[in-house]
Structures are given as C-alpha cells and as structure tokens.
C-alpha positions as semicolon CSV with decimal commas, in nm:
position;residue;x (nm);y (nm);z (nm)
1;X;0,813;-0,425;1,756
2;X;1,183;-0,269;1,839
3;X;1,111;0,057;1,797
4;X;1,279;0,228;2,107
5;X;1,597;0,205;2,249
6;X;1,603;0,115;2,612
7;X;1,275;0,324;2,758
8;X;1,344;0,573;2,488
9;X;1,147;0,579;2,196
10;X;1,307;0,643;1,840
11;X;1,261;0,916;1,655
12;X;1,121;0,864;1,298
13;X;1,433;0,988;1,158
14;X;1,651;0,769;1,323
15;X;1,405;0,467;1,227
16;X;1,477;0,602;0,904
17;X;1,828;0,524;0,893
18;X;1,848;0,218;1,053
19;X;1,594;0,097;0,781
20;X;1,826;0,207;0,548
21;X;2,064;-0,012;0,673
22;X;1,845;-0,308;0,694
23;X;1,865;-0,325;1,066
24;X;1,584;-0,514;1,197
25;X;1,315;-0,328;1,365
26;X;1,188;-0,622;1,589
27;X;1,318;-0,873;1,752
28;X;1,307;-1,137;1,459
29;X;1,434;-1,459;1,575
30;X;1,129;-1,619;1,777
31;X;0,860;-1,451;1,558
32;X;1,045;-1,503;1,247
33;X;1,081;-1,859;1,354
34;X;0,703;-1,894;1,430
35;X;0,562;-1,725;1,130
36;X;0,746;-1,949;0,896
37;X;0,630;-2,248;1,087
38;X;0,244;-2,132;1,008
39;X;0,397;-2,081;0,638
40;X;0,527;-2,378;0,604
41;X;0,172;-2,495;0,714
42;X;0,005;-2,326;0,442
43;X;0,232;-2,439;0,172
44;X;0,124;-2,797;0,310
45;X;-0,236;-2,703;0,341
46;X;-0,246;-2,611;-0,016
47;X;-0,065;-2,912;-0,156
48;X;-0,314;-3,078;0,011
49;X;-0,621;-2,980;-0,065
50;X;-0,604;-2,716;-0,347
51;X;-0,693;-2,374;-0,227
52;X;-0,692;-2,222;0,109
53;X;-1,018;-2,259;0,233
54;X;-0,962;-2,396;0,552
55;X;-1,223;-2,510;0,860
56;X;-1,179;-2,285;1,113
57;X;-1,292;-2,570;1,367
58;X;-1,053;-2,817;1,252
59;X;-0,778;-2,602;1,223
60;X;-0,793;-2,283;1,423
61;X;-0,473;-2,208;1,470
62;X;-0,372;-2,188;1,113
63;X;-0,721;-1,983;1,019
64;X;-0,636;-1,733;1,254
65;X;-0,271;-1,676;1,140
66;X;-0,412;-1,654;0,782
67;X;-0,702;-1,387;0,881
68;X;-0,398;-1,197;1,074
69;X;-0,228;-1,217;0,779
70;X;-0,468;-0,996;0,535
71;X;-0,539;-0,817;0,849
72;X;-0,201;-0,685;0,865
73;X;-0,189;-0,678;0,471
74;X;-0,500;-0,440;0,488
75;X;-0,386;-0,220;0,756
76;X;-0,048;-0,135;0,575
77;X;-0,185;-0,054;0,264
78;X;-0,421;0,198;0,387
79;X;-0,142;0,311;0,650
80;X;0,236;0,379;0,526
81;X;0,364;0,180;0,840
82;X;0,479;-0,136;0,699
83;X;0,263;-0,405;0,960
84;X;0,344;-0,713;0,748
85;X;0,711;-0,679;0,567
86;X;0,756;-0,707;0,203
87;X;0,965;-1,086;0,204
88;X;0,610;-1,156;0,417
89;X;0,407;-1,001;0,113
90;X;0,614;-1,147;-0,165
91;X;0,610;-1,536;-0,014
92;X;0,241;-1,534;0,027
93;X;0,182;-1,373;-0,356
94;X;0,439;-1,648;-0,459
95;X;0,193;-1,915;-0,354
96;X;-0,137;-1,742;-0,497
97;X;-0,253;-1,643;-0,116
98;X;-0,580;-1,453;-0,198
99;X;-0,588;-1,109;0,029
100;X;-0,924;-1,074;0,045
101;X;-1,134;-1,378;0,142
102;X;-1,439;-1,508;-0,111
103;X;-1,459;-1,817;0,076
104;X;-1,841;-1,747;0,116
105;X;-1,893;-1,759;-0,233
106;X;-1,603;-2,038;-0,267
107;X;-1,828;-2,292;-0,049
108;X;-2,101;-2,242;-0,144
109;X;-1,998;-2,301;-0,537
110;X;-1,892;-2,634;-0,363
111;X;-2,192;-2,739;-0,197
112;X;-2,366;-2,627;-0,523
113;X;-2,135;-2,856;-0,745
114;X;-2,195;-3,145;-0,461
115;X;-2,562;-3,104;-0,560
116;X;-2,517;-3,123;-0,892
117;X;-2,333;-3,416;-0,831
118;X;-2,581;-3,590;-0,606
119;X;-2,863;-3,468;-0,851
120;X;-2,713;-3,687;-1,139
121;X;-2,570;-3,995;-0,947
122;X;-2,986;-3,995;-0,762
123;X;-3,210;-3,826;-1,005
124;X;-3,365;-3,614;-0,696
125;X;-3,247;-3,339;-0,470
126;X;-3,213;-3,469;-0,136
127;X;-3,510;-3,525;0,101
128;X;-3,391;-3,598;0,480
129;X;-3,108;-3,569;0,694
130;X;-3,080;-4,010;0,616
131;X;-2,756;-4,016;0,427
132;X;-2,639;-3,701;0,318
133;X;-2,721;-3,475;0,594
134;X;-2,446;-3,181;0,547
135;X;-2,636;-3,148;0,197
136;X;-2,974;-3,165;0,323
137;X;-2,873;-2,858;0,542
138;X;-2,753;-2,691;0,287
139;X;-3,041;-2,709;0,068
140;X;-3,263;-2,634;0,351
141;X;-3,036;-2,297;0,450
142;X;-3,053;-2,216;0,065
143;X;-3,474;-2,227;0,086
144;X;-3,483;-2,000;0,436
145;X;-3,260;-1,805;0,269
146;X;-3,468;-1,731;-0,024
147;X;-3,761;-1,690;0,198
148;X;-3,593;-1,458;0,411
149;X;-3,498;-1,604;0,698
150;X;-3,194;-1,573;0,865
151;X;-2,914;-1,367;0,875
152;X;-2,888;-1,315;0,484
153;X;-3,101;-1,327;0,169
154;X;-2,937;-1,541;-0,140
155;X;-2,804;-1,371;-0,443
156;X;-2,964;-1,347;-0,777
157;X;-2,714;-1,535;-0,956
158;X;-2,724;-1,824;-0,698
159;X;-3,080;-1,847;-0,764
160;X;-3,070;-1,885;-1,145
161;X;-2,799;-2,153;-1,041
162;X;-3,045;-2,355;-0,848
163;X;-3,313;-2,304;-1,079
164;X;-3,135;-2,381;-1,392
165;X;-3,091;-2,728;-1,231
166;X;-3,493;-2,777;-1,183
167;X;-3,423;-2,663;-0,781
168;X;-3,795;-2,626;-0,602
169;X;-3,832;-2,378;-0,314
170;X;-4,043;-2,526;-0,127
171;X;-4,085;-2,918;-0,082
172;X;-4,478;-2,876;-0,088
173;X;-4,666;-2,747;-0,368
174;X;-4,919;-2,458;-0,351
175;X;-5,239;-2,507;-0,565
C-alpha cells in the first residue's frame, strides 16, 4: 500500500484528502491487473460448476485468492481501514460470492444427496471401496464420526438425515 511519500509516512489527514480526491492509495496497475485476472477466474469457475466450492488441491491458486478475499472482507469490517476496496466488495456481491464459507456443510449435503442417489439406483448403501470408493469413505467418516472418532462429532440434524434414509451405524449387528 502507498501510504507514504518517499521515506515519509502520511499523515492521516493528508490520506484524508487525497481520498477525497480519489487518488489511489497503492500502486494499482500490477495488483489491479492481477486481482481481476483471479476474478475473471471466479466468474468462470461459477459458470462452470454452479457455486464456489472449489478443491483446494486442484486449484490452489484460485482457493487461496478467494480465502484472502473474506479475509480481507473480515478484517475491514471489524477495522475502519478499508483492506479490500468497495468496487472489490460490490463485484464479488454482484456475483453472489458468499463471505463466510459453509462449504463444510455444502459437501457434505452433496455427498449426502450422492447417497441418496446411489441408495435408489442400488437398493443398498455401499459396502467396499470396489466401485464407488470416494462414497464408501464417506460413509465410513460419517460412522467414526458418530462414534467419536476423529477430529469432530456429526451434527444432530445430519443424523436424522442418514437415518431417515434407513442409514445403519455400524455394518455388524449387536444381539
């Protein structure tokens, strides 16, 4: 960011003015040049596929600029210095960009509605990793979860989910 003149910082009064006069504050060209680029790449992103719910492995570079993004969002609304500008803030909210992220709660709705899906089309939840192994995983995470295991427990409403659908906990019964 521009904010000194030379080795000498500005004041906050003169930053003041020169706002007022729409002078830009940072060196715009490059940057401006870069972050419409990544734009750009989430407009095409989202024509794509629907939402912005993007792998991080298969496309880092964009996941991180997005994560900056309501990083900087965040930061300026609980600071009054202005860390993403307000064209920024306006061209993302013109595409629906979400500032908070539910993807959590996004994917797994997904792998949920995959289930379902596979449920129907097979008449049985999956068994092995033979076939649909992504799914199998997921189920499997979903039982250690409602065991306990791991990093998280599962959420009330995501167990009526998988129940409602005749879901068993545990692939072996107890008598």
């Amino acid at each position: 960011m521009r904010c000194e003149y030379g080795h000498v910082p500005l004041l906050d009064e003169q930053k003041s003015l020169l706002e007022s006069i729409d002078f830009p504050m940072e060196s715009k060209e490059p940057s401006r040049r870069k972050w419409n680029e990544r734009y750009d790449k989430l407009v095409v992103f989202l024509k794509e596929h629907g939402h912005f719910l993007m792998n991080r492995s298969e496309n880092l570079s964009l996941h991180l600029w997005v994560t900056c993004q309501r990083t900087l969002y965040k930061r300026s609304s609980s600071t009054k210095e202005e860390l993403l500008s307000k064209s920024r803030i306006y061209l993302l909210n013109r595409i629906g960009f979400p500032w908070t992220s539910d993807r959590l709660d996004k994917e797994w709705q997904m792998r949920y509605d995959e289930l379902v899906q596979f449920l129907e089309e097979h008449g049985y939840f999956p068994e092995n990793l033979s076939g649909h192994p992504k799914l199998y995983k997921w189920v499997e995470r979903q039982r250690a979860r409602y065991k306990g295991i791991g990093a998280s427990g599962i959420p009330e409403h995501q167990i009526e989910q998988l129940e409602k659908i005749g879901f068993r906990w545990s692939l072996y019964r107890s008598d």
